[in-house]
Every structure is written in C-alpha cells, then in structure tokens.
C-alpha positions in Angstrom: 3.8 22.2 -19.3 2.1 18.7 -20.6 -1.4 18.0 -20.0 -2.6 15.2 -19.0 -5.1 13.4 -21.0 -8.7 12.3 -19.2 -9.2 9.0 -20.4 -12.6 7.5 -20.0 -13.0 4.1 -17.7 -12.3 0.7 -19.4 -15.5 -0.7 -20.6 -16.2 -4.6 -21.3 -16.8 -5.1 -24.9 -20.8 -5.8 -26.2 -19.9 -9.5 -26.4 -18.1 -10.1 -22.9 -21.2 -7.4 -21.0 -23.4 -10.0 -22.7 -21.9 -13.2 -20.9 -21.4 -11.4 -17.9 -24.8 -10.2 -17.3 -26.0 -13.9 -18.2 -23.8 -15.1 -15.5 -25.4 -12.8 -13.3 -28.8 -13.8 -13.9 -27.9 -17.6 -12.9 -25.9 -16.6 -10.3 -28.7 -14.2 -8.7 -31.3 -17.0 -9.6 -28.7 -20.0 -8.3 -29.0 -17.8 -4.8 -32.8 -17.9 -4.5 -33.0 -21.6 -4.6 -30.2 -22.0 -2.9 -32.0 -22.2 1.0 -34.7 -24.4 0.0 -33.0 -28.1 0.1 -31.9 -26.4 3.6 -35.3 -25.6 5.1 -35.9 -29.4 6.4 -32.6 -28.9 8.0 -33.7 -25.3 9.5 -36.9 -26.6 10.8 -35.4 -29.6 12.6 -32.3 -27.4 14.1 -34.6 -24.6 15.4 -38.1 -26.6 15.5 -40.0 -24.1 13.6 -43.0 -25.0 11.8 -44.5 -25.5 8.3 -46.2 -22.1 8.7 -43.1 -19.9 9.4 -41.4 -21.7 7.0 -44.0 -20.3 4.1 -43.8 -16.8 5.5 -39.5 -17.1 5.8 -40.4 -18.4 1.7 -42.7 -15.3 1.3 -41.0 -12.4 2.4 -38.5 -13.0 -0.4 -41.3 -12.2 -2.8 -42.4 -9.6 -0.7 -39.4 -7.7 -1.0 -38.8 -8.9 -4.5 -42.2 -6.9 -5.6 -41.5 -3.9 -3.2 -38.2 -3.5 -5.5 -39.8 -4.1 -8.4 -43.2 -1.8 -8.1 -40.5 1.0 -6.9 -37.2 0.8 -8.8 -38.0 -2.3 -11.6 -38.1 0.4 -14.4 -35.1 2.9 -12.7 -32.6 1.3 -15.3 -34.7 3.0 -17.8 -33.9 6.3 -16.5 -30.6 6.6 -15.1 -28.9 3.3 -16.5 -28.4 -0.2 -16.1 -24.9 0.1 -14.7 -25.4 1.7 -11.3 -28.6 -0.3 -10.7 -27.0 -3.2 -10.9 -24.4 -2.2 -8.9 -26.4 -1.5 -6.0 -28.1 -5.4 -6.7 -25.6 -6.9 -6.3 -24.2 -5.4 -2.7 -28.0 -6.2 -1.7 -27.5 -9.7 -2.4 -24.1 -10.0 -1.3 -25.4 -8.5 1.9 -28.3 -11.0 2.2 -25.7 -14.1 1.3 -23.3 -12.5 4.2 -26.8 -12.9 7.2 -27.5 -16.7 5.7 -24.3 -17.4 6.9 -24.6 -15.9 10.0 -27.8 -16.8 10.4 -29.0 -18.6 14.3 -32.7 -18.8 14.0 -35.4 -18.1 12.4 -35.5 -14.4 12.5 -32.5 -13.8 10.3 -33.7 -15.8 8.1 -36.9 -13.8 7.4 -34.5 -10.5 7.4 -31.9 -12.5 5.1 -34.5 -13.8 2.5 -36.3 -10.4 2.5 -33.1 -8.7 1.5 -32.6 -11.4 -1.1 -36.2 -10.4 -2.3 -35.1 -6.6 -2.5 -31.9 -7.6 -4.1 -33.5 -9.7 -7.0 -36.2 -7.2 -7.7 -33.4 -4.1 -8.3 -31.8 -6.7 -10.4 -34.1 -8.7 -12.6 -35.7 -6.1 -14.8 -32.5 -4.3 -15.6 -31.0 -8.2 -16.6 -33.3 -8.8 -18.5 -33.1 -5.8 -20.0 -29.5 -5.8 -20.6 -29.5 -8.7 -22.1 -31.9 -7.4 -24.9 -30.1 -4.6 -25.0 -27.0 -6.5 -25.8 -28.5 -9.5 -27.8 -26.3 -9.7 -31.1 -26.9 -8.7 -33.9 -29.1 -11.2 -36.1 -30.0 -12.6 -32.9 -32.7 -10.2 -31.4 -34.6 -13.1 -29.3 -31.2 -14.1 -28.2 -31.5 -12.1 -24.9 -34.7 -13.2 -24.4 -34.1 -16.6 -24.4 -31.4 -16.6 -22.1 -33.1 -14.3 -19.7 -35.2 -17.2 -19.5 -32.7 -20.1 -19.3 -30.3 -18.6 -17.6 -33.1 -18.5 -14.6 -34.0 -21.9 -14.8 -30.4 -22.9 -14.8 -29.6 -20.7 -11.6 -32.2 -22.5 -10.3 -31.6 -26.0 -11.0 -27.7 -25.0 -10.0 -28.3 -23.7 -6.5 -31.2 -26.5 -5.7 -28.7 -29.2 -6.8 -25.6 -28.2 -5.8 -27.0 -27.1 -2.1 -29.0 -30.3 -2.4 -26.0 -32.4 -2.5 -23.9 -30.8 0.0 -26.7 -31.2 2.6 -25.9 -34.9 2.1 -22.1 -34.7 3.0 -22.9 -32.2 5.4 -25.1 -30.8 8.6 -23.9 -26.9 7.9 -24.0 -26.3 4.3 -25.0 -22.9 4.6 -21.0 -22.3 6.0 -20.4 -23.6 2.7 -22.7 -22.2 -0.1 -23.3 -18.8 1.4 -20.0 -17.5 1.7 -18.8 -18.3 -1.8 -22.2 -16.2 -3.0 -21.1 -13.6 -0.8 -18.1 -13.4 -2.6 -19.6 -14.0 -5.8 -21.9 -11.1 -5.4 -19.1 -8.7 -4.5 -17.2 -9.3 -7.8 -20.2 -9.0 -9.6 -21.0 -5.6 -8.2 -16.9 -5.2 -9.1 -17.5 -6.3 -12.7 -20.7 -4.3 -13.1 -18.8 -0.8 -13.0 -17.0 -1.9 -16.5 -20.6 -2.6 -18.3 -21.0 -0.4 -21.2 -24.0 2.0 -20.8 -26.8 1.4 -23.1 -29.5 3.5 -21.8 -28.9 7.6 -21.8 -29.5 8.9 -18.0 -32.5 11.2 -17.4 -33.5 12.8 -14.6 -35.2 11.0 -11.9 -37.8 12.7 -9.8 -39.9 10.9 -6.6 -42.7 10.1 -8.4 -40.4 7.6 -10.4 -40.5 5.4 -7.4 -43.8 5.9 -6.4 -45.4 2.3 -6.5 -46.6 1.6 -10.2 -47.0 -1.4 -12.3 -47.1 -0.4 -15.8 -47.2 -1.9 -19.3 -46.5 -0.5 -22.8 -49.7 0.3 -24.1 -48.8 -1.4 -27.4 -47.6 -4.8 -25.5 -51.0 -4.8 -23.3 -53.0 -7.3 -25.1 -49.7 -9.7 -25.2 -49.0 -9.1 -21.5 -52.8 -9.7 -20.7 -52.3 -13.2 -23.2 -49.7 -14.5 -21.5 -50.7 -14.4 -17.7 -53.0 -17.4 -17.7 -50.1 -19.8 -18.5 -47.5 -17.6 -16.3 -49.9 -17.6 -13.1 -49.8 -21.3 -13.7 -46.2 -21.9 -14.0 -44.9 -19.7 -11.2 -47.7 -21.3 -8.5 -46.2 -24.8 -9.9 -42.7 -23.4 -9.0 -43.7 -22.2 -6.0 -44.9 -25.3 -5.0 -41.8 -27.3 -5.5 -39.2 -24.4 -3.7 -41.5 -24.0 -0.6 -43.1 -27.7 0.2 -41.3 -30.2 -1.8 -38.4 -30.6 0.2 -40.2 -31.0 3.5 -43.1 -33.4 1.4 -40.5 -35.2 0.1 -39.1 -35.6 4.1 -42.5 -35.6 6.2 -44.7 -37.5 4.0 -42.8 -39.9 1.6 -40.2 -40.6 5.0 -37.5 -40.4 2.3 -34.0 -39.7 4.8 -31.5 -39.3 1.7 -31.2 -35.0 2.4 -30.2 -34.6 -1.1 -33.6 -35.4 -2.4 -35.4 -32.4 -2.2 -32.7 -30.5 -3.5 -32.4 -32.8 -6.6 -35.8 -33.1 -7.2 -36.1 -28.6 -7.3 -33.0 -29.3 -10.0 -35.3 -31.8 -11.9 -37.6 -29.3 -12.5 -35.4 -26.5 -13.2 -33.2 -28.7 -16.0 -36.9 -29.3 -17.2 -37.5 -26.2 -17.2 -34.4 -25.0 -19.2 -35.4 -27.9 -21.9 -38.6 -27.2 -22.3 -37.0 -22.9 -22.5 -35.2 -24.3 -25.4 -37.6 -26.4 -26.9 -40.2 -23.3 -27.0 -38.2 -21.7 -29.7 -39.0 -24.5 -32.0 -42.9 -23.3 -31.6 -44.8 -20.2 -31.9 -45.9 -18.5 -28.8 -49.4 -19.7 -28.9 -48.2 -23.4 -29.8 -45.6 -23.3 -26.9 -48.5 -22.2 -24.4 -50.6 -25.1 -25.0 -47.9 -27.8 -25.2 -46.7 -26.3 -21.9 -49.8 -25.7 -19.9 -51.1 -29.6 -21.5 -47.7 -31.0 -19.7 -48.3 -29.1 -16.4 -51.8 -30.8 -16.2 -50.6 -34.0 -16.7 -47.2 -33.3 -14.8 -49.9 -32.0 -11.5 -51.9 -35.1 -12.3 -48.3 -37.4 -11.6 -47.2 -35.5 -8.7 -50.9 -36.3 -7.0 -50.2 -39.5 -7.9 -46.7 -39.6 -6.5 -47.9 -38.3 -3.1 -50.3 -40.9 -3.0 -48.3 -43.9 -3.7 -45.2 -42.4 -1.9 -43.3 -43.0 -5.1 -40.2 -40.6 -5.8 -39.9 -41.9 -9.1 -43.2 -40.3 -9.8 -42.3 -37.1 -8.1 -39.2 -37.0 -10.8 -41.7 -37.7 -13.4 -43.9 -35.1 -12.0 -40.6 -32.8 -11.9 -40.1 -33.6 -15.5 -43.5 -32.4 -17.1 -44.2 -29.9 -15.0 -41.1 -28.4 -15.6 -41.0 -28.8 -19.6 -44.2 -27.1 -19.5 -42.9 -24.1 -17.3 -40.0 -23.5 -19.3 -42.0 -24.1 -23.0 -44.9 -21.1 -21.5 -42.1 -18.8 -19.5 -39.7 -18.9 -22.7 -42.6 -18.5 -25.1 -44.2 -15.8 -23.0 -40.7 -13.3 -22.6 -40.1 -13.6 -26.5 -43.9 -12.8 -27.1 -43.2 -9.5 -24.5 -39.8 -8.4 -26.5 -41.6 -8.5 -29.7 -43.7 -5.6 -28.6 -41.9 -3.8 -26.8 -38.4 -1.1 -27.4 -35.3 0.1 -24.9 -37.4 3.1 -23.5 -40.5 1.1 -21.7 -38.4 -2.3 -21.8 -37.6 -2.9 -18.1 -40.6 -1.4 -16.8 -42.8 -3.7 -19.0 -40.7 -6.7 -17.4 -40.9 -5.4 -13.9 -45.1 -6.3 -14.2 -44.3 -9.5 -15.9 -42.7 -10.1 -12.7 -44.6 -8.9 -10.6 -47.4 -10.9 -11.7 -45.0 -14.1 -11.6 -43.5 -13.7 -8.4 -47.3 -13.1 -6.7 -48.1 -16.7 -8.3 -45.4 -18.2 -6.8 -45.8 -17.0 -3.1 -49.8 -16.1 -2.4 -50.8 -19.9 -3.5 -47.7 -20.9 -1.5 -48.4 -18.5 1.8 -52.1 -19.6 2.0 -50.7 -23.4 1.8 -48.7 -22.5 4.7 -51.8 -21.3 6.6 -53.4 -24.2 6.1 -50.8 -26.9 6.7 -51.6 -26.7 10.8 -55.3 -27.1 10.3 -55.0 -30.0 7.3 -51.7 -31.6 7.8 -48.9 -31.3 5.2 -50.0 -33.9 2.7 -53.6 -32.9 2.4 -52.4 -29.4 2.1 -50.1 -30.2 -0.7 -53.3 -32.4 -2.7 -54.9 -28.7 -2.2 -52.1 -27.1 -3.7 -51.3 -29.5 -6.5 -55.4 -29.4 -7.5 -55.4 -25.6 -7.6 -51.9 -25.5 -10.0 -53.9 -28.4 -12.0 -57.2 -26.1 -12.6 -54.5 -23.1 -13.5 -53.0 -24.9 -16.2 -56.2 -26.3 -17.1 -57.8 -22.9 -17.5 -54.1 -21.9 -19.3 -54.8 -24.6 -22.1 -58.3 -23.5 -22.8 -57.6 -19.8 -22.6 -54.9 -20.5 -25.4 -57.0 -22.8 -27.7 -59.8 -20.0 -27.8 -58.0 -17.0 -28.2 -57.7 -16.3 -31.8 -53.6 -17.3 -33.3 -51.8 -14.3 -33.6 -50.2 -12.9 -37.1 -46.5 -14.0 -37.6 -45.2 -10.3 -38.2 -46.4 -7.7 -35.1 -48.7 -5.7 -37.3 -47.6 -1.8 -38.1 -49.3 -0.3 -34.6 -47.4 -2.5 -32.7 -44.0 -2.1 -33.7 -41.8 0.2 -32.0 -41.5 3.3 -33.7 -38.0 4.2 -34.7 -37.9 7.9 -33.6 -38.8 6.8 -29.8 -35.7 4.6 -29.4 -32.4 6.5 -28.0 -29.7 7.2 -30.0 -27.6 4.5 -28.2 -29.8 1.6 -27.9 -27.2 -0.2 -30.1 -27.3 -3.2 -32.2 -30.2 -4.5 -29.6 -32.7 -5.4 -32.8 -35.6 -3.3 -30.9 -36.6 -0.9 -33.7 -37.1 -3.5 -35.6 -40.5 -6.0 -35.9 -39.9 -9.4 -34.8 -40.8 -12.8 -36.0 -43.2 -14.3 -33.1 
C-alpha cells in the first residue's frame, strides 16, 4: 500500500511576503482616504451637515482604537497570518456597505467597520514588515511602514479626487474594485510565511490595554509631542479640507479637495524619505518647524481664498508629517524586539489616530455655532501651537546617543527561535 505524503501549504518566499504586506498597507491606507473627496458630494445628495460629517469621520477612529486597545498585539500571540486574514474580510466587508451605501447611516456603520478593519490590521503590518525587513536592511520595514501609509493615502485622495470630476457616483466605481481588492488580499494572506510562534490566548489578552515596552518608554513618551501634532494636521485636511476648499474658497472643480489630501500625502512620503537622511531628533524639529510655518500658510490661504496657498500649505505641512512620523517609527524599532513589537505599535497608534479625530470631532461641534471658516482658523491655530510646542520639546530634550545603550537593546534570549533575519536582536543605528 503507498502512503501518501502530507505536504505542508505553499508559502510565499521572505522577499515576495515582504512586497505583499507593503501592498497591503497602501492598499488598507488608499481605503481610508478614499471617502473623503466624496463627503462634499454626500452632504449635498443627502443634505447632512458639517457635524454629522465629523462624527461619520470619527467613528472610523473609534472603531480603529476599539481594534487596536483589544486585538493590536493578538499577532504577537497567535500569528500574523490569521489576523490579517480576518482584516482584510473586515475591510472588504466595509468597502462592499460604501457601495451600497443610501444615506447617512451606512456610512457611520461602513466607516466604523473600516475603523475595526484597520486597527486588526495595522499593528500586525507594521510588524510584519519588520519582521521581514532584509537582511542589512533592519529600518527597511520601518520606513516603508511609514511610506507605504502616506502613499495609500495620497493614492485613494487622488485617484477618488479625480473621478469625482468625471463623475457624480464614484463610490460605484472605487468601492467595488477595493472590495475586490480586499478579498484577494485576505486570499494572498493564507500563503504568508509565519514569523511569530503561536501561544495560547486567554480573555484577558483582549481585555482593553495600551501597553509599551518598558525599555522603549522614554522613546515612545519622546516622540508624542511631534506625533500629536502631525496626526491633528492630518486630520484636519481628511475631515474639513474638502468641504473648506468647497464652502469657503467657492472653488467648484470636485477634484480639488481630493488633490489637495494627495498634496499632502506625496509630501508626506518625501519628507518619510527625506527623514532618513537625519537623526530622529534632527528629523523632529525640521518637521515640527515646517508644520508651523505650513499652519501659518494654510491660515493664510483661508484668508485670501488662495488654493495656491492651500498647496503650499499642503506641501509643508506634509514634509513635516512625514520627516516626524518616519523619524518617530525608526526611533520605536530601535528599542523594541518581535515579542512586544505589535503591541508597542498598537499605542503608537492609538495615540495617533486620537490626534487625528478628537481635535477633528470637537471642530465638528463647533462648526454650527462659529461657521465653517472660523472653525477651521480654530483648528489650524491649535495644530500651529502643537507643532510649536513639538519644536521646543525637541530642542530641550537632551540628543540621544547614536548606539541604544546596553539596557535598551533587546536581549537575545527573549527573541523566538523564528524571528528570522528581521535584525531585532540586534542594536540599531538611530
């Protein structure tokens, strides 16, 4: 009698997991920016007002951090594969209620689905991808953790921006070809090699925590004056641009709003890139120093009615995001190994996602009692003190050494036996 042979399931190769879970972080990121050049069109279909259209932009985080104060650090105990997995139907499902959306309500349940779907996803991404990096190349996954969520961003925002010009549904357009995307994602996921050994998961797990690495504490506690400041900037330009951009500059080309979110986002991915040029603590105040000026323009902008100063405004602001949010994940990575990783990612953003909706939410609030253009001065002085604040917070605190000292580095015996060729044993040039 022969016997057949169990052979284990085909698994992509280091290099080709590595692309494929960059592709998913721009393609979840390309499908969070996606509905904001389509909110102007939204509020004049169903004649909703500024308000709702903060809380249909805030439930996104709310779900976002549910996921993440509950399941962000579940990839570091039974795997990055299956969590990802169960991301990406999430989203795909979220995508699938966009396009059948027909008021306002699906929206909220659409975008708070989105929210749930990104959290799951983000920490074990961004994990991944350190897990992955190659070898020689141990920032490698940080960095394009970092631009390859700037250039979802800028993708969806433009691309969405452009079809709301050549047409009145885009959303029968963009959100089915997600949808799809999402599924073959999910598809794709089951072939990712396994780089964190399963343990056993009990309910406290997902009991709501936000935890650090008590070796990357005082980086993580560094870095959130410049990422408060960056994500409230952000938040800014997904939620109110579009309709400012509308409503108070009486600009009718639809594209605009989307094109000026993609301004910021290629920005963004510049300035991501330009950061590794600097230390962390150089890259913090170059980038806080442009968002000052680049709130300063924006004001400015809003004033004269200019567009070519709300590009301009686009421009810095968005070189300093990506310079501090770049700068800020490769500070994290230093400190931190494959056992605590996504957890310690999950508070970074947790912090980042509260920055971009609270400032945003309470803007909303206001907007009926102070009109949209004096509530967007508010919001553009308070991301202008932020960044402010972020500047002098960096030029006092003391530079850090260029090798983590010995108490910070992850200790060799605490990182699993196939945490391979991910460069996290090792100290890290910062």
């Amino acid at each position: 009698m022969h016997h057949v042979k169990a052979t284990a399931p085909r698994r992509l190769p280091p290099t080709g997991a590595f692309v494929m879970l960059a592709m998913a972080t721009v393609t979840i990121m390309a499908a969070a920016s996606a509905p904001s050049p389509i909110y102007p069109l939204y509020r004049e279909r169903w004649h909703f007002s500024v308000t709702l259209l903060t809380v249909v932009f805030a439930v996104y985080v709310v779900g976002l951090l549910a996921a993440l104060l509950t399941v962000g650090s579940l990839s570091d105990h039974i795997g990055r594969r299956p969590v990802l997995v169960v991301a990406f139907l999430v989203a795909a499902t979220s995508t699938a209620i966009f396009w059948a959306a027909n008021g306002p309500a699906m929206l909220v349940l659409a975008r708070l689905l989105q929210g749930v779907a990104s959290g799951i996803a983000m920490s074990g991404l961004a994990a991944g991808l350190l897990d992955l990096a190659p070898k020689g190349r141990p920032h490698l996954g940080a960095t394009l953790t970092a631009v390859g969520t700037s250039v979802g961003m800028a993708g969806g925002a433009a691309g969405v921006g452009l079809l709301t010009a050549a047409t009145s549904r885009p959303e029968g357009i963009v959100f089915p070809v997600l949808t799809l995307m999402f599924l073959a994602l999910a598809l794709s996921s089951l072939a990712l090699p396994e780089t964190v050994a399963p343990r056993s998961v009990a309910l406290l797990t997902l009991r709501p925590t936000i935890r650090v690495d008590p070796r990357a504490r005082s980086e993580f506690w560094a870095t959130m004056p410049s990422t408060i400041a960056g994500w409230a900037a952000t938040g800014l330009y997904l939620a109110l641009i579009p309709s400012l951009v509308r409503d108070v500059l009486r600009l009718r080309f639809a594209a605009a709003g989307g094109l000026t979110i993609a301004v910021l986002y290629v920005a963004v991915t510049v300035g991501e890139i330009w950061s590794l040029r600097h230390r962390t603590r150089t890259a913090t105040i170059l980038g806080a120093g442009l968002m000052t000026a680049g709130a300063a323009i924006l004001a400015l902008g809003l004033a004269t009615g200019s567009l070519v100063e709300f590009a301009a405004a686009a421009l810095a602001i968005g070189l300093g995001v990506g310079l501090t949010f770049n700068g800020n994940l490769r500070a994290m990575s230093a400190v931190t190994s494959a056992k605590t990783r996504s957890q310690t990612f999950a508070a970074i953003y947790v912090v980042s996602y509260a920055s971009l909706s609270v400032p945003t939410l309470a803007a909303g609030l206001l907007a009926p009692l102070l009109g949209l253009e004096a509530t967007g001065y508010a919001l553009i002085a308070f991301v202008a003190l932020l960044s402010a604040g972020a500047v002098t917070h960096a030029l006092l605190r003391p530079s850090p050494p260029r090798v983590l000292p010995t108490a910070a580095r992850p200790c060799r015996t605490t990182v699993e036996s196939n945490d391979w060729h991910n460069g996290a044993n090792r100290p890290r040039a910062r």
